[in-house]
TITIMAR-597492 format. One record per residue: chain; x, y, z of N, C-alpha, C, CB in turn; residue number from 0. Coordinates in nm, 2 decimals. Each point is the difference from the previous one (the first is absolute). Glycine has a CB too. Example, Ala and Ser with C-alpha at 12.3 -4.5 7.8 and 13.67 -1.06 7.14 Angstrom:
<recs>
 unit    n.x    n.y    n.z   ca.x   ca.y   ca.z    c.x    c.y    c.z   cb.x   cb.y   cb.z pos
    A   1.32  -0.57   0.78  -0.09   0.12   0.00   0.09   0.12   0.00  -0.19  -0.12   0.12   0
    A   0.15   0.23  -0.19   0.09   0.11   0.00  -0.08   0.11   0.08   0.12  -0.06  -0.22   1
</recs>
This chain:
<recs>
 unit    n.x    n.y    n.z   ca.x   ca.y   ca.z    c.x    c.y    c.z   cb.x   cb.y   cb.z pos
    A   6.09  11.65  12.08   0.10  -0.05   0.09   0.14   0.06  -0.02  -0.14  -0.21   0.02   0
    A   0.20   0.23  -0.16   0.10   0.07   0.00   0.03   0.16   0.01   0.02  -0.21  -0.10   1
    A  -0.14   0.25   0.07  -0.02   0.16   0.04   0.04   0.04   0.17  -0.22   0.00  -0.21   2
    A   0.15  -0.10   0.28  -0.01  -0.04   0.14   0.17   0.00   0.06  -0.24  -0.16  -0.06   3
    A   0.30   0.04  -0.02   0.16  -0.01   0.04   0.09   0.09  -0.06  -0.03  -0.21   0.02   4
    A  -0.03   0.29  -0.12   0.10   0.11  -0.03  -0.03   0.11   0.07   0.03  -0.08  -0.22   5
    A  -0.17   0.13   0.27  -0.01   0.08   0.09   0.10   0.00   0.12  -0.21   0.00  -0.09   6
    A   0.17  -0.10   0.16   0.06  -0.10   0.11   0.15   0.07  -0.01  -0.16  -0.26  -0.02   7
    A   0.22   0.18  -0.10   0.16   0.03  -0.02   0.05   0.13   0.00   0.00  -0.18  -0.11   8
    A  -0.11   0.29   0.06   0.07   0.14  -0.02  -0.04   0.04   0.15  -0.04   0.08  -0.29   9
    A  -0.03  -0.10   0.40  -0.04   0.04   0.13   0.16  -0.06   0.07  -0.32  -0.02  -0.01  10
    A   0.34  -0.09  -0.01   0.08  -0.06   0.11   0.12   0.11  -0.06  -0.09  -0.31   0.05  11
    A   0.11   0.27  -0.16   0.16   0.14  -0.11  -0.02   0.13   0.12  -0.05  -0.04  -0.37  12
    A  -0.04   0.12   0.34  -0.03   0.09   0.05   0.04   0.03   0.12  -0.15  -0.03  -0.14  13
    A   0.07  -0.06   0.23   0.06  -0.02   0.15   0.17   0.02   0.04  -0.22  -0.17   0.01  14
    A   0.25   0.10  -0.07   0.16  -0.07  -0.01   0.08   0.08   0.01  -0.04  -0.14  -0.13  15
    A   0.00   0.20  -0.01   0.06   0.19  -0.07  -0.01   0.07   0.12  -0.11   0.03  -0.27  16
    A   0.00  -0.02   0.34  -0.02   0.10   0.08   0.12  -0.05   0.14  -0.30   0.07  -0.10  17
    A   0.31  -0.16   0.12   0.08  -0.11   0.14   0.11   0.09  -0.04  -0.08  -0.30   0.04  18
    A   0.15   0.26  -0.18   0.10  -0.01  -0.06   0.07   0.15   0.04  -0.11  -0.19  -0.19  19
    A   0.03   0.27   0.12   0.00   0.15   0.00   0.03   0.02   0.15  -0.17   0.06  -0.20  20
    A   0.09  -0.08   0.29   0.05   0.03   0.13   0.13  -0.03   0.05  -0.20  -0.01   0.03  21
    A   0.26  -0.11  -0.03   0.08  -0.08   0.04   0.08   0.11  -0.07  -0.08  -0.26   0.05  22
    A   0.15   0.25  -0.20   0.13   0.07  -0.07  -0.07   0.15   0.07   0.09  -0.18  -0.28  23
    A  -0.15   0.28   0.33   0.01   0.12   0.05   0.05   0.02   0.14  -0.15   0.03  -0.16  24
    A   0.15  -0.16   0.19  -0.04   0.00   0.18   0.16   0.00  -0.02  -0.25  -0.17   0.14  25
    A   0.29   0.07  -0.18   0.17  -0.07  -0.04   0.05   0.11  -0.05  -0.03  -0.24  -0.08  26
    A  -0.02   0.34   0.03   0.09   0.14  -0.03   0.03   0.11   0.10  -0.10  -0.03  -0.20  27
    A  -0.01   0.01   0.24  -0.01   0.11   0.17   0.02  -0.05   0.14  -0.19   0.11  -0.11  28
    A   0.08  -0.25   0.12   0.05  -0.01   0.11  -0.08   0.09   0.13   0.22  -0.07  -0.15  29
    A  -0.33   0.14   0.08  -0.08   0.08   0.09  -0.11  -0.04   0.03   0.09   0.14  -0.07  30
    A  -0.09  -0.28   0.19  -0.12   0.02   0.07   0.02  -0.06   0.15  -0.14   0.00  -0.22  31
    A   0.03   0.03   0.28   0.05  -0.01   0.15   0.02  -0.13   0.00  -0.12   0.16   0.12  32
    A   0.07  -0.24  -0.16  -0.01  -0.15  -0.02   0.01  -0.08  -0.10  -0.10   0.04   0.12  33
    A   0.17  -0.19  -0.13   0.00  -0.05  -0.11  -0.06  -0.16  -0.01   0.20   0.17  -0.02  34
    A  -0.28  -0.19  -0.06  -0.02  -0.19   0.01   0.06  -0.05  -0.10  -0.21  -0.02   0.10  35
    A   0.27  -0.07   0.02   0.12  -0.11  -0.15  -0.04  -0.14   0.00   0.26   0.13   0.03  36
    A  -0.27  -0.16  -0.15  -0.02  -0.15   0.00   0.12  -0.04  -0.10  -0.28  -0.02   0.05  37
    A   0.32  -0.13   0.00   0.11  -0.04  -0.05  -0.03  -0.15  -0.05   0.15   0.17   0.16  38
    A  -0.09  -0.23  -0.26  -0.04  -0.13  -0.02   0.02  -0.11   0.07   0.02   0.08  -0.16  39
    A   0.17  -0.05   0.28   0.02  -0.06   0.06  -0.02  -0.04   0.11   0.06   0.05  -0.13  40
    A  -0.17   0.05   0.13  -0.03   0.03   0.18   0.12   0.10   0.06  -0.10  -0.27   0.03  41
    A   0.06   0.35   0.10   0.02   0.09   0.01   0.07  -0.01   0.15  -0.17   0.09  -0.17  42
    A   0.31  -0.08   0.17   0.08  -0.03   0.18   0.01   0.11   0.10   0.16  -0.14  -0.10  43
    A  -0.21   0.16   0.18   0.05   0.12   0.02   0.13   0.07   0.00  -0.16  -0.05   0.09  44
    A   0.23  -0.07  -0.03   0.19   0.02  -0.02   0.05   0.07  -0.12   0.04  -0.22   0.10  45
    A  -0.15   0.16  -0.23   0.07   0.03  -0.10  -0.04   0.18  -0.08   0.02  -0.33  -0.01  46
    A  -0.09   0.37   0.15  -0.02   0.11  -0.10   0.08   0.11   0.03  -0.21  -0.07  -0.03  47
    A   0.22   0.19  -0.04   0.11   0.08  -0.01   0.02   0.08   0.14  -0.06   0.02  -0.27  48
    A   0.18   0.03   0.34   0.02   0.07   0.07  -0.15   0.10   0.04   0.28  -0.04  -0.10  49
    A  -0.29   0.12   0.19  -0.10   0.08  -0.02  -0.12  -0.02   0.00   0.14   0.07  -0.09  50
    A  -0.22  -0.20   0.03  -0.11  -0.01  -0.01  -0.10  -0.05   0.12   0.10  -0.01  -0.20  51
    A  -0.19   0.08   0.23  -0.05  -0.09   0.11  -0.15  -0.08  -0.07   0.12   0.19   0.21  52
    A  -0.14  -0.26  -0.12  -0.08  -0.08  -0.05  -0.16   0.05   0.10   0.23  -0.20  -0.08  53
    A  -0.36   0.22  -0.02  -0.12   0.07   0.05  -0.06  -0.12   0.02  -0.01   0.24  -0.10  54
    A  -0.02  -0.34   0.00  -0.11  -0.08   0.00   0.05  -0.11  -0.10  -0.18   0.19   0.06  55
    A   0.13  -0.33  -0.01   0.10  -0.10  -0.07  -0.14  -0.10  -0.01   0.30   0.04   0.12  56
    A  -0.31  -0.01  -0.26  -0.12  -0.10  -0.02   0.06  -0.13  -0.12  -0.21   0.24   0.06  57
    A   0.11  -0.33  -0.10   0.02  -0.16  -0.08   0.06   0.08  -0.10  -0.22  -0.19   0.04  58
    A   0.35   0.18  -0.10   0.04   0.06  -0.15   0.04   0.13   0.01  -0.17  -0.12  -0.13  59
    A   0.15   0.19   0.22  -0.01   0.12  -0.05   0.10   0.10   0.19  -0.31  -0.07  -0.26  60
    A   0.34   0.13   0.20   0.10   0.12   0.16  -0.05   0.12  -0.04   0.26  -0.09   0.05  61
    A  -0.32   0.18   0.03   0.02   0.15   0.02   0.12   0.07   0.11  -0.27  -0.02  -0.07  62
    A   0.31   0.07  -0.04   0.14   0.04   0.06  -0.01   0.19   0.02   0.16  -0.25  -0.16  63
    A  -0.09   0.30   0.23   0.04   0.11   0.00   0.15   0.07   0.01  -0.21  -0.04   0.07  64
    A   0.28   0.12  -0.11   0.10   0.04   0.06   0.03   0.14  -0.05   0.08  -0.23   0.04  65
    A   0.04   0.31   0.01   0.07   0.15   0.00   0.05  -0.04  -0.13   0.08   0.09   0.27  66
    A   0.01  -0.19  -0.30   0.09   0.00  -0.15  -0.08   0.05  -0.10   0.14  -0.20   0.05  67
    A  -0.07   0.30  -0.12  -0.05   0.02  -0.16   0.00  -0.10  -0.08   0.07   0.19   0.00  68
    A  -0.02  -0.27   0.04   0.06  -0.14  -0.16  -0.07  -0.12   0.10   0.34   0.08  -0.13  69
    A  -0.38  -0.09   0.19  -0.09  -0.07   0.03  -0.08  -0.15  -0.07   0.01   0.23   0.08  70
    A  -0.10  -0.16  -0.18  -0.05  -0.06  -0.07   0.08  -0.07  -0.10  -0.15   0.13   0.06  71
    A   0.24  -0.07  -0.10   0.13  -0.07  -0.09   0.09  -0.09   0.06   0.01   0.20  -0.11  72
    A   0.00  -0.18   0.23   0.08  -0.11   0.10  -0.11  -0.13  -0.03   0.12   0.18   0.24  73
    A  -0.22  -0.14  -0.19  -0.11  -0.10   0.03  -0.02  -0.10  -0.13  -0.12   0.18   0.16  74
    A   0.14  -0.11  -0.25  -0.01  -0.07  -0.11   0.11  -0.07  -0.08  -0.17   0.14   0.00  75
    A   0.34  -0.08   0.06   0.10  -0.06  -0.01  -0.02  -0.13   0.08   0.13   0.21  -0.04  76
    A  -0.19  -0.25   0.17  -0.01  -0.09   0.09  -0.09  -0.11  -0.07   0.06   0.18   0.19  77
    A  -0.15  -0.17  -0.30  -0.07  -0.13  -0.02  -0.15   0.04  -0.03   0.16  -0.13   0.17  78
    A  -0.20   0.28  -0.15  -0.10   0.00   0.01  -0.09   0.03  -0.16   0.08   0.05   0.26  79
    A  -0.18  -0.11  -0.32  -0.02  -0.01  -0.13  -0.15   0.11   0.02   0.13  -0.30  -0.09  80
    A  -0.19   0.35   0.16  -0.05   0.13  -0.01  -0.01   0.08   0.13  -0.11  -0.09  -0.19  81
    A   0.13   0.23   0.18  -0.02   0.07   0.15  -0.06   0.10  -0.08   0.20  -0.05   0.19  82
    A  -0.32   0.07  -0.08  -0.09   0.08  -0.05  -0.02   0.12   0.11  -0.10  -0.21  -0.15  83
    A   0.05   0.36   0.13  -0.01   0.08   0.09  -0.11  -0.02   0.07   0.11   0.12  -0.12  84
    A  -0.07  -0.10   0.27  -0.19  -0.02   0.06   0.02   0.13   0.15  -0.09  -0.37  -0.07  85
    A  -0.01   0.41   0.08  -0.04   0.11   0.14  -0.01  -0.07   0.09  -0.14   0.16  -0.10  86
    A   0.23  -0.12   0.21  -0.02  -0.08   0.12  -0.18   0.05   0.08   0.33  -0.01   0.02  87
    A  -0.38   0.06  -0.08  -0.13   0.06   0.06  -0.12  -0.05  -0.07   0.11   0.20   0.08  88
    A  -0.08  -0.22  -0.17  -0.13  -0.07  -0.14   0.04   0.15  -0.08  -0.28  -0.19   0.13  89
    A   0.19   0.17  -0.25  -0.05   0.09  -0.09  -0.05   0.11   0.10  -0.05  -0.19  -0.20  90
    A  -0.03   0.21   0.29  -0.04   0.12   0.02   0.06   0.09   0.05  -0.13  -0.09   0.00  91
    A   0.31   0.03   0.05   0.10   0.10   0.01   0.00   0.09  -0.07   0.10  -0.12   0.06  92
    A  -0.14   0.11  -0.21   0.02   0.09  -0.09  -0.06   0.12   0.02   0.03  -0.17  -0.14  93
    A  -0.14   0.18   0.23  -0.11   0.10  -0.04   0.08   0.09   0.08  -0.25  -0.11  -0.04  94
    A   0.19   0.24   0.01   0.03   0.12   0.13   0.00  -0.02   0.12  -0.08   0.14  -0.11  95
    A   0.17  -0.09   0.18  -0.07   0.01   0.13  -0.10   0.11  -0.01   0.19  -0.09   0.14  96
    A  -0.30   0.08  -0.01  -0.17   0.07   0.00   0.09   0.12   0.07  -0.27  -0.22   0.04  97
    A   0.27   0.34  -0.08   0.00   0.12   0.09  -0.11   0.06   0.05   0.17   0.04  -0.12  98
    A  -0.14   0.00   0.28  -0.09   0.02   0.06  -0.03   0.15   0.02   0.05  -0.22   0.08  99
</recs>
């Protein structure tokens, strides 16, 4: 059983690290088409930074977009405790386009 919960504990670490890692690179750059922020306080629209528009407003959590470079750093001056990068297309944005 404790092999179990220490596994458990280094998986959840792991995950985290990885969240973590995104967030402080995103927060450096600021390069993606999209952002999802969740905030502890809940999220106003009023209160978010100049510039941002708002894509999709779900329980906890805003996907935001905007032109500003500092974006994410506003966003997170404003309250927000993680913003994470996300593709406004899914993951399969990433692939090539198919040349014909």
């Amino acid at each position: 059983m404790a092999r179990l919960a220490r596994r458990t504990g280094f998986a959840i670490a792991v995950v985290a690290a990885v969240f973590a890692l995104f967030a402080l690179v995103f927060a450096a750059t600021g390069e993606a088409p999209a952002a999802m922020v969740f905030s502890a306080r809940g999220i106003k629209p009023g209160a978010l930074p100049e510039g941002v528009s708002i894509l999709q407003w779900g329980r906890g959590y805003v996907v935001v977009t905007s032109e500003r470079s500092d974006y994410v750093r506003a966003l997170y001056g404003r309250g927000a405790i993680l913003v994470l990068p996300l593709r406004k297309s899914g993951c399969l944005a990433l692939r090539p386009a198919a040349s014909t």
